[in-house]
C-alpha beads as a LAMMPS data file, in Angstrom:
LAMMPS data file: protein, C-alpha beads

127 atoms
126 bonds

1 atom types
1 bond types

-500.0 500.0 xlo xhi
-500.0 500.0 ylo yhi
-500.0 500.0 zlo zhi

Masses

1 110.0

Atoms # bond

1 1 1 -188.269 -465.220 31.344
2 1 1 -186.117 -462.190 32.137
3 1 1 -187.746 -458.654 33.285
4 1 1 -184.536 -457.171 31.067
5 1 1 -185.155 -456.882 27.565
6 1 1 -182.488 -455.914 24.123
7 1 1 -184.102 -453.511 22.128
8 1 1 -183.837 -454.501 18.847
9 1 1 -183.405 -450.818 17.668
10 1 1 -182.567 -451.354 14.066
11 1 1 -186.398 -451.906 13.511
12 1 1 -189.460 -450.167 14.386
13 1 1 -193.138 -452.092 14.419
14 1 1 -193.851 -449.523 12.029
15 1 1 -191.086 -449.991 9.502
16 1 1 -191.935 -453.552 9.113
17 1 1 -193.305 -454.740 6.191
18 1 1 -195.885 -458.037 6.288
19 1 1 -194.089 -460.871 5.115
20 1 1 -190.639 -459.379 3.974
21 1 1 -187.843 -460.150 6.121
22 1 1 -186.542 -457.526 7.984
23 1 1 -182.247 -457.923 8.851
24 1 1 -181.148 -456.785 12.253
25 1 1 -177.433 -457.080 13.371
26 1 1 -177.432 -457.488 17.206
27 1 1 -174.266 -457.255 19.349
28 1 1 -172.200 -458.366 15.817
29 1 1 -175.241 -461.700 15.301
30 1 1 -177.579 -461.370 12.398
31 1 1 -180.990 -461.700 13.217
32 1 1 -184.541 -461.254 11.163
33 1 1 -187.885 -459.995 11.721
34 1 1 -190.894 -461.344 9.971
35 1 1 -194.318 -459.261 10.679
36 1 1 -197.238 -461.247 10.346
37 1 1 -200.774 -460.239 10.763
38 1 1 -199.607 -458.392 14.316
39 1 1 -197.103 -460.628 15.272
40 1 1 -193.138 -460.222 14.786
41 1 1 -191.284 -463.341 14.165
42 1 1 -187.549 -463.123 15.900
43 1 1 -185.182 -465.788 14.152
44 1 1 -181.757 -466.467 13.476
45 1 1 -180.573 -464.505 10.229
46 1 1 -177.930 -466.686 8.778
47 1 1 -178.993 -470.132 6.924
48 1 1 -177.414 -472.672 8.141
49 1 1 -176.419 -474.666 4.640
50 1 1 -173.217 -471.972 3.784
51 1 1 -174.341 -468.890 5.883
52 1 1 -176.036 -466.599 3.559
53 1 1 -178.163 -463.882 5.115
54 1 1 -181.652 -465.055 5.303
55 1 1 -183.005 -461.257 4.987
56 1 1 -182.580 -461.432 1.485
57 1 1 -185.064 -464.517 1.578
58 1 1 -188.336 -464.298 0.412
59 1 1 -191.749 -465.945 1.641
60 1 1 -193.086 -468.485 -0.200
61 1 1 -196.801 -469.517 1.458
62 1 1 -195.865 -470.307 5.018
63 1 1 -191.525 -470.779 4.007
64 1 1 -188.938 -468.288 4.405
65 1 1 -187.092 -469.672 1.477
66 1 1 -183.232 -468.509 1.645
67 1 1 -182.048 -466.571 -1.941
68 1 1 -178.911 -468.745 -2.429
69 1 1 -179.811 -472.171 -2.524
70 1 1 -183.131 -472.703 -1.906
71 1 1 -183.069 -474.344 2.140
72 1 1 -186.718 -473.450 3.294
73 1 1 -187.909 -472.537 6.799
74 1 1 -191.438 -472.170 8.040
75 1 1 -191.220 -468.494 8.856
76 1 1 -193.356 -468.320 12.190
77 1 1 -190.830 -470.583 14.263
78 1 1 -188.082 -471.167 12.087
79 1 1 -188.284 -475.010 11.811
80 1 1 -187.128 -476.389 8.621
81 1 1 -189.770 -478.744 7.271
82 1 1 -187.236 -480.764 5.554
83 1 1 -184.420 -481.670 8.090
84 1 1 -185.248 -480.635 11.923
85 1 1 -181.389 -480.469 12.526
86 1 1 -181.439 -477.392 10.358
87 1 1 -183.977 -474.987 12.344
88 1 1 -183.210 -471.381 12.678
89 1 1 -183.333 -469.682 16.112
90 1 1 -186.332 -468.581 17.443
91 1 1 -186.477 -465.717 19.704
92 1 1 -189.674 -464.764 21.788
93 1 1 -190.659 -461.113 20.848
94 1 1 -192.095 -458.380 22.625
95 1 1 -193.872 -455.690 21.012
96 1 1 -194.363 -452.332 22.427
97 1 1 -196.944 -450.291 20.356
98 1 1 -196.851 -447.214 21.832
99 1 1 -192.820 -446.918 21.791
100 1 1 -193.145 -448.316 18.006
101 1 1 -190.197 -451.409 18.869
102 1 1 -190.162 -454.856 19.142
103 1 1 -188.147 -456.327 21.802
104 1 1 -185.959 -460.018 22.884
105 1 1 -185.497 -461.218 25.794
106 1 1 -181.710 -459.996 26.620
107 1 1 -181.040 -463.398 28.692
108 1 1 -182.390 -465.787 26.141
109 1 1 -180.263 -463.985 23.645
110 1 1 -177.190 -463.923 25.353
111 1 1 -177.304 -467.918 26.375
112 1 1 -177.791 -468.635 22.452
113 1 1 -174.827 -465.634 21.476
114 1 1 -172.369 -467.845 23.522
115 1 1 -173.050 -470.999 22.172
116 1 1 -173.438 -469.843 18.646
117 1 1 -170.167 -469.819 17.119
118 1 1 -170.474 -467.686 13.923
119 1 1 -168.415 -469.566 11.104
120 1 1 -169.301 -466.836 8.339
121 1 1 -167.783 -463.598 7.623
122 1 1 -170.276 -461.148 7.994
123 1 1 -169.231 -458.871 5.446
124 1 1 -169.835 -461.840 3.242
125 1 1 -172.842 -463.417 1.571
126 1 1 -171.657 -466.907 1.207
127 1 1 -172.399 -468.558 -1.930

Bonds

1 1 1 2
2 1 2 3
3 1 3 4
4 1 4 5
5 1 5 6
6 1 6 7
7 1 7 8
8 1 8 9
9 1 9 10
10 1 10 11
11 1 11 12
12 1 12 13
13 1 13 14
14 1 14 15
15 1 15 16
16 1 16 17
17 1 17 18
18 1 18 19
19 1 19 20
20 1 20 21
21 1 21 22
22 1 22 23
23 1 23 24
24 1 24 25
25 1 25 26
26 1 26 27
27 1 27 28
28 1 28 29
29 1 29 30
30 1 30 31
31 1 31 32
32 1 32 33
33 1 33 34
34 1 34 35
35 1 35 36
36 1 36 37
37 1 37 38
38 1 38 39
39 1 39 40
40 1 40 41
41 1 41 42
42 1 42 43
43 1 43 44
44 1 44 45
45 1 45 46
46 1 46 47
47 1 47 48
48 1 48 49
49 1 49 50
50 1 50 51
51 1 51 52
52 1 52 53
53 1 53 54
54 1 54 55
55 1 55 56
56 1 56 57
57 1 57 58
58 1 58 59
59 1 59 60
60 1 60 61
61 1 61 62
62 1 62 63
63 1 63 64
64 1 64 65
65 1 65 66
66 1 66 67
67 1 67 68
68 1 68 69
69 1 69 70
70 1 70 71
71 1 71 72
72 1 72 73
73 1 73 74
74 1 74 75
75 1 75 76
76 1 76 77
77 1 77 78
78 1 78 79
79 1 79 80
80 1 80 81
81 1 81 82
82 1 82 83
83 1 83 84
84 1 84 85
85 1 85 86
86 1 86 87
87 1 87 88
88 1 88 89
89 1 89 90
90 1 90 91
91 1 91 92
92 1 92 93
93 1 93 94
94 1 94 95
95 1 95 96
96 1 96 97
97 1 97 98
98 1 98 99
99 1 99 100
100 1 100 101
101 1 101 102
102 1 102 103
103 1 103 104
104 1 104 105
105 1 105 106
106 1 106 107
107 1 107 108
108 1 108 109
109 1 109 110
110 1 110 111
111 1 111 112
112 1 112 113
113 1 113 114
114 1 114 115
115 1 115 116
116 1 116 117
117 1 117 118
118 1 118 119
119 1 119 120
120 1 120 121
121 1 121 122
122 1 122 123
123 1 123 124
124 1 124 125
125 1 125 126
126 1 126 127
């Protein structure tokens, strides 16, 4: 893994709440941030059925479960437990307690921002 890391600066350890997605917008990508127990989940923030932003999903048990139509994602990795081809991104995370952030690895998320090809609007909650 890279020594350089992208500070996701939107969100502070702190600010997270356990178990309610947290929406970050990195370098124009939407990302989320699920806290649980003390561990931050970094995953792709757009679902992949028609693109709506997954930070206004809630957690049902151990599924982020996206607001618009229901497409459910086990929130700790972001695998979908009904069709594999539909996982979200996981990200490893980094968190730094005494500077209050959470951290990506700047390489890994640079490789996956090139091959991503963002088909949404993001002004747009696609419904």
């Amino acid at each position: 893994m890279s020594s350089e890391w992208i500070r996701l600066e939107l969100a502070k350890y702190s600010e997270l709440t356990e178990l309610e997605p947290h929406g970050v917008c990195v370098q124009g990508r939407d990302l989320i941030l699920i806290r649980h127990g003390d561990q931050v989940a970094v995953l792709s923030g757009r679902c992949p059925h028609r693109g709506a932003r997954l930070a206004e999903a809630k957690i049902d048990g151990d599924l982020l479960v996206c607001g618009s139509h229901g497409w459910d994602f086990h929130y700790r990795d972001g695998t979908s437990p009904s069709n594999p081809e539909d996982n979200l991104r996981q990200f490893s995370a980094r968190i730094d307690l005494d500077a209050d952030v959470v951290w990506i690895d700047e390489a890994d998320f640079e490789r996956w921002a090139e091959t991503y090809q963002e088909v949404f609007d993001p002004d747009e909650l696609m419904i």
